[in-house]
C-alpha positions as CSV (number, residue, x, y, z in Angstrom):
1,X,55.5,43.2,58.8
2,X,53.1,41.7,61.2
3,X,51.9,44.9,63.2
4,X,50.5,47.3,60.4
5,X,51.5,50.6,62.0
6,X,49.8,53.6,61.8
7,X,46.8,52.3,62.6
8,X,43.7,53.7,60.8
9,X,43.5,56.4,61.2
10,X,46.1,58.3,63.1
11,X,46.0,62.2,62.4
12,X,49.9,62.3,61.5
13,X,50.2,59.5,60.2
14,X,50.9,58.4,56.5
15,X,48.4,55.7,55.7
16,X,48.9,53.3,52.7
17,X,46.1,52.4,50.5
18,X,46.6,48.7,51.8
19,X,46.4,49.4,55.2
20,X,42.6,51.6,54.8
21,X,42.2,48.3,52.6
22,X,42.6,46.2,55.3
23,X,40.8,47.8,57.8
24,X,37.4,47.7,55.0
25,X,38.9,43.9,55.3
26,X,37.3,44.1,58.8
27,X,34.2,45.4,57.2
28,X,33.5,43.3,54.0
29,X,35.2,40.6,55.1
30,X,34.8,38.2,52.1
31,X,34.3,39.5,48.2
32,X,30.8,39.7,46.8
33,X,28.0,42.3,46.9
34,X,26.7,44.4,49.7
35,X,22.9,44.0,48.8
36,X,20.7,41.5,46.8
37,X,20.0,44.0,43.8
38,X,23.2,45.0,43.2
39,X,25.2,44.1,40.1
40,X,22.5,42.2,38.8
41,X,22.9,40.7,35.6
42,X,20.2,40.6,33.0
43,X,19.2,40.5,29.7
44,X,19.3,43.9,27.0
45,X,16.0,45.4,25.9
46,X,15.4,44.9,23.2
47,X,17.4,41.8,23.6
48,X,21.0,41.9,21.5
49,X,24.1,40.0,21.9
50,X,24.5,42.4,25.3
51,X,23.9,42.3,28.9
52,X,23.0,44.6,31.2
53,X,24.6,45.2,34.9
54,X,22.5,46.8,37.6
55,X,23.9,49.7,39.6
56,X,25.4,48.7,43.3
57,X,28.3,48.3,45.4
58,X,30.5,45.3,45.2
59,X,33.0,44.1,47.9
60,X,36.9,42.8,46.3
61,X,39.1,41.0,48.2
62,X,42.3,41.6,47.0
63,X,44.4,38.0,45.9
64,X,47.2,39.2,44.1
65,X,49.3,38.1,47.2
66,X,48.0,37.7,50.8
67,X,46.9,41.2,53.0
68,X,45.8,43.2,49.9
69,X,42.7,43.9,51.7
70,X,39.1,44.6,50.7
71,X,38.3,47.3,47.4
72,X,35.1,48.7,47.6
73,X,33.5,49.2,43.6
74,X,30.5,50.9,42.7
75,X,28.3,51.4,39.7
76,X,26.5,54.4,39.9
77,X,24.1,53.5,36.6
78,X,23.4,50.6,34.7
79,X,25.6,49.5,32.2
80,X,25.5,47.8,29.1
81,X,28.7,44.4,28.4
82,X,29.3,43.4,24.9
83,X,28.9,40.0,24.1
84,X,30.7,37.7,21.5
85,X,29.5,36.9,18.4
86,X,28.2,33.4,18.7
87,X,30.2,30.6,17.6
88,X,28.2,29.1,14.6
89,X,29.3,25.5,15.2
90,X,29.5,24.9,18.9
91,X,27.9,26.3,22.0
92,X,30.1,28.4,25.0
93,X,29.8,29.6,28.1
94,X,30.8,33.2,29.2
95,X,31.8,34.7,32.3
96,X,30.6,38.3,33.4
97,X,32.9,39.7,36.2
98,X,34.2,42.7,37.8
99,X,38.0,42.9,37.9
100,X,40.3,45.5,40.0
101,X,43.5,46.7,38.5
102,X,46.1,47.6,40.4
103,X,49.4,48.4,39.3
104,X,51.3,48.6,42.9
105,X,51.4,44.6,42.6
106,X,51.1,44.1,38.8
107,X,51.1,45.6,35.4
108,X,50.6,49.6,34.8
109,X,46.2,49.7,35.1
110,X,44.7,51.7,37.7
111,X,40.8,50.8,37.6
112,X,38.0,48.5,37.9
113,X,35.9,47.3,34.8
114,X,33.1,45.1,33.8
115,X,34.4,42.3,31.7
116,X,32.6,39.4,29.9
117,X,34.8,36.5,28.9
118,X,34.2,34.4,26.0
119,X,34.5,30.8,26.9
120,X,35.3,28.4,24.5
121,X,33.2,27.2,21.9
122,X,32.5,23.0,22.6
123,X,30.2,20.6,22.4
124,X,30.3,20.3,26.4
125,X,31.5,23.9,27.2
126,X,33.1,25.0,30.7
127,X,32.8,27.9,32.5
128,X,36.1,30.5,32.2
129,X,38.1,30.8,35.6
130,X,37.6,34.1,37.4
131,X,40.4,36.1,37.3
132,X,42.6,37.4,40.2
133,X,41.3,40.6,41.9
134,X,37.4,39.9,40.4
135,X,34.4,39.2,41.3
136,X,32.2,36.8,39.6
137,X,28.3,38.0,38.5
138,X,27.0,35.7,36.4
139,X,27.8,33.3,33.5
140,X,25.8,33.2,30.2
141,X,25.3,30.0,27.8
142,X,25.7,31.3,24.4
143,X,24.2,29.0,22.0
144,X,25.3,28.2,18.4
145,X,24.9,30.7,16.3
146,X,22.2,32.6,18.4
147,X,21.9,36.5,17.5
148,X,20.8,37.7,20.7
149,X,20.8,36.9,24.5
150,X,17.6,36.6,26.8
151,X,17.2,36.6,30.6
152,X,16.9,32.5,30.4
153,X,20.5,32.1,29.0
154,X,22.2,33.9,32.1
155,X,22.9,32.4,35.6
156,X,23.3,34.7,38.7
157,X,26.8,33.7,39.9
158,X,26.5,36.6,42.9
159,X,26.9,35.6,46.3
160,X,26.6,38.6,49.4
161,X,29.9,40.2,51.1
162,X,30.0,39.0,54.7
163,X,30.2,41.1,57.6
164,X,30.2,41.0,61.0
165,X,27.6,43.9,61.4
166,X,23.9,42.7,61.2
167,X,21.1,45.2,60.6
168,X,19.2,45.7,63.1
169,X,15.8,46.2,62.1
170,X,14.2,44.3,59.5
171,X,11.9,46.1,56.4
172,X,8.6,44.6,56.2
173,X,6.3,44.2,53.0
174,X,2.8,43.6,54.0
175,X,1.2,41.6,50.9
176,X,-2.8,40.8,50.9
177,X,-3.7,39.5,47.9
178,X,-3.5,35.7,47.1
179,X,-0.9,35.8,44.7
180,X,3.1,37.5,45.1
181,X,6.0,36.7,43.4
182,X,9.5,37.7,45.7
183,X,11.3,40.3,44.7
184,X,14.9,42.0,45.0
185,X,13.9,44.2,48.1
186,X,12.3,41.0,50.0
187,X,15.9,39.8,50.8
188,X,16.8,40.0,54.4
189,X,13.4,41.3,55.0
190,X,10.2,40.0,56.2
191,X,7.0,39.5,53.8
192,X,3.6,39.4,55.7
193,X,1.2,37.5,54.0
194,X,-3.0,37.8,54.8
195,X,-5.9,36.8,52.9
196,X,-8.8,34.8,54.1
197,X,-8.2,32.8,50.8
198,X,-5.0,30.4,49.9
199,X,-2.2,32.3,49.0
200,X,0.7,31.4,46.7
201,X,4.4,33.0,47.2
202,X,6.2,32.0,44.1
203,X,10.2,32.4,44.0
204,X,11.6,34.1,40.9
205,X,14.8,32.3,38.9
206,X,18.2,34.3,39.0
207,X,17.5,37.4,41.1
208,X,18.8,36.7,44.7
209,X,21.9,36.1,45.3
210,X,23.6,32.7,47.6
211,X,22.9,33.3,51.0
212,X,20.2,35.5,50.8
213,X,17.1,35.0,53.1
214,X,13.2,35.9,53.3
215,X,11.0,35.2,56.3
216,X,7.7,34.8,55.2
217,X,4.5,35.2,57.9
218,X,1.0,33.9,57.4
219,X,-0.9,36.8,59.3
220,X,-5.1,35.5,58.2
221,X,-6.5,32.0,57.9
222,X,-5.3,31.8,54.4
223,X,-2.2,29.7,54.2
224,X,0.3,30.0,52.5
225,X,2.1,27.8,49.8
226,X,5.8,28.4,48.5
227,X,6.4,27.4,44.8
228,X,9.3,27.4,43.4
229,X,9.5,29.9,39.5
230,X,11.0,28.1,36.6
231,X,13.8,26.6,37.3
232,X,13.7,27.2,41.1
233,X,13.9,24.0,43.3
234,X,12.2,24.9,46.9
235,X,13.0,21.9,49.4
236,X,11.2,21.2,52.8
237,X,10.8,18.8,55.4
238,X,7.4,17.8,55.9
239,X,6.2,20.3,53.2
240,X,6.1,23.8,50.7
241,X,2.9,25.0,53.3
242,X,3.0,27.4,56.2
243,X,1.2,25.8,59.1
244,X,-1.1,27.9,60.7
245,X,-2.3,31.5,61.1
246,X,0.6,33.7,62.4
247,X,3.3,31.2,61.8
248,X,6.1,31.8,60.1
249,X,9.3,30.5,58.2
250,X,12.2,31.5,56.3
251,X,13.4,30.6,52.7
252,X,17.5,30.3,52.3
253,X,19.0,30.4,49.0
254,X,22.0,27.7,49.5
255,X,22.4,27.7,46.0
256,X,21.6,29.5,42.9
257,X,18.1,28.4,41.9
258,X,18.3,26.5,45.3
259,X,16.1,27.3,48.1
260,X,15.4,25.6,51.7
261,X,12.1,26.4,53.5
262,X,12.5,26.2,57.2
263,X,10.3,27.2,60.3
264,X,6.7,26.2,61.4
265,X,5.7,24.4,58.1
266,X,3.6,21.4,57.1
267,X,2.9,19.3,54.0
């Protein structure tokens, strides 16, 4: 079939799931989530040999076969993912995901589920493949013989949907002290920054997802250094400093952990 016919959505018309599918396609054009909190993966409390995923939307592209279209999945609460017991010999690697079923191209399961798979214990352990009709979240090194899992063991795997809508207006957080640390609600967003006094804007580990950026503004003579959290690598060219009252510059996570810092900066 090349042209899908009835379009979406004509009032007589009998409209497959795939078609609606492909026309959120046009939408949520590639998998991953819709914004930077959601899915989140993080640590149990108190901590256990359990993880904990944060409410949110996720966007699926279908790859049983080509034209499946986009599933939309959403996780109205938190939820709490078993995790192996630890191998008592060698360390693994595990894969949290979120997988559609969908038995009009395979098997009989209706549904989408949180999964974590249990890589396989080695010496030099790889990370499991992510399965057809998923989404990856994060991957968690499970040492040998550990009991329980913390917020260091887990890597953010997520990575945002792409779309061709932009918002447009941004939300702005108007910080004064001399101190802030980024958080979840910062992404896509613009943090001003004023104090007479140097201020430092740390970025966290693990809670923003690929592709996510902040546009920070120095609004009072005290400027402003980026630092990266544990673990975080911030890159610049000449340097980590904002230049000059009421200049600006965003960060751009190209990787996890991985930020660039670009805009009117100096060393």
């Amino acid at each position: 079939m090349a042209l899908r016919t009835p379009p979406s959505w004509l009032q007589n018309g009998s409209h497959p799931a795939e078609n609606d599918r492909l026309t959120t396609q046009a939408i949520w054009r590639t998998t991953g989530i819709v914004n930077a909190s959601d899915m989140a993966v993080s640590a149990s409390s108190p901590a256990a040999m359990s993880v904990s995923v944060a409410a949110g939307w996720a966007a699926i592209v279908g790859t049983y076969q080509a034209n499946m279209g986009t599933y939309m999945a959403y996780n109205d609460a938190a939820s709490t993912l078993t995790v192996t017991t630890a191998d008592p010999t060698n360390p693994r690697i595990d894969l949290v995901v979120a997988t559609v079923s969908d038995a009009f191209y395979t098997g009989t399961t209706n549904t989408v589920a949180f999964n974590v798979i249990a890589g396989t214990p080695a010496s030099s352990p790889t990370v499991p493949a992510t399965p057809v009709n998923s989404i990856a979240l994060a991957k968690i090194a499970v040492g040998a013989a550990v009991g329980s899992i913390t917020n260091a063991n887990i890597t953010d795997l997520r990575v945002m949907a792409t779309t061709p809508f932009n918002s447009l207006s941004l939300l702005i957080n108007n910080q004064t002290g001399t101190s802030y640390t980024l958080a979840t609600a910062d992404a896509d967003n613009l943090v001003t920054l004023s104090n007479t006094s140097a201020i430092t804007v740390t970025v966290p580990p693990s809670t923003f997802p690929v592709g996510t950026q902040i546009t920070l503004a120095q609004i009072n003579t005290g400027q402003v250094t980026v630092v990266g959290g544990s673990g975080v690598t911030v890159s610049a060219n000449p340097g980590l400093k904002i230049r000059a009252q009421y200049a600006a510059a965003s960060l751009v996570c190209i990787a996890t952990n991985v930020w660039l810092l670009i805009g009117d900066i100096t060393a």
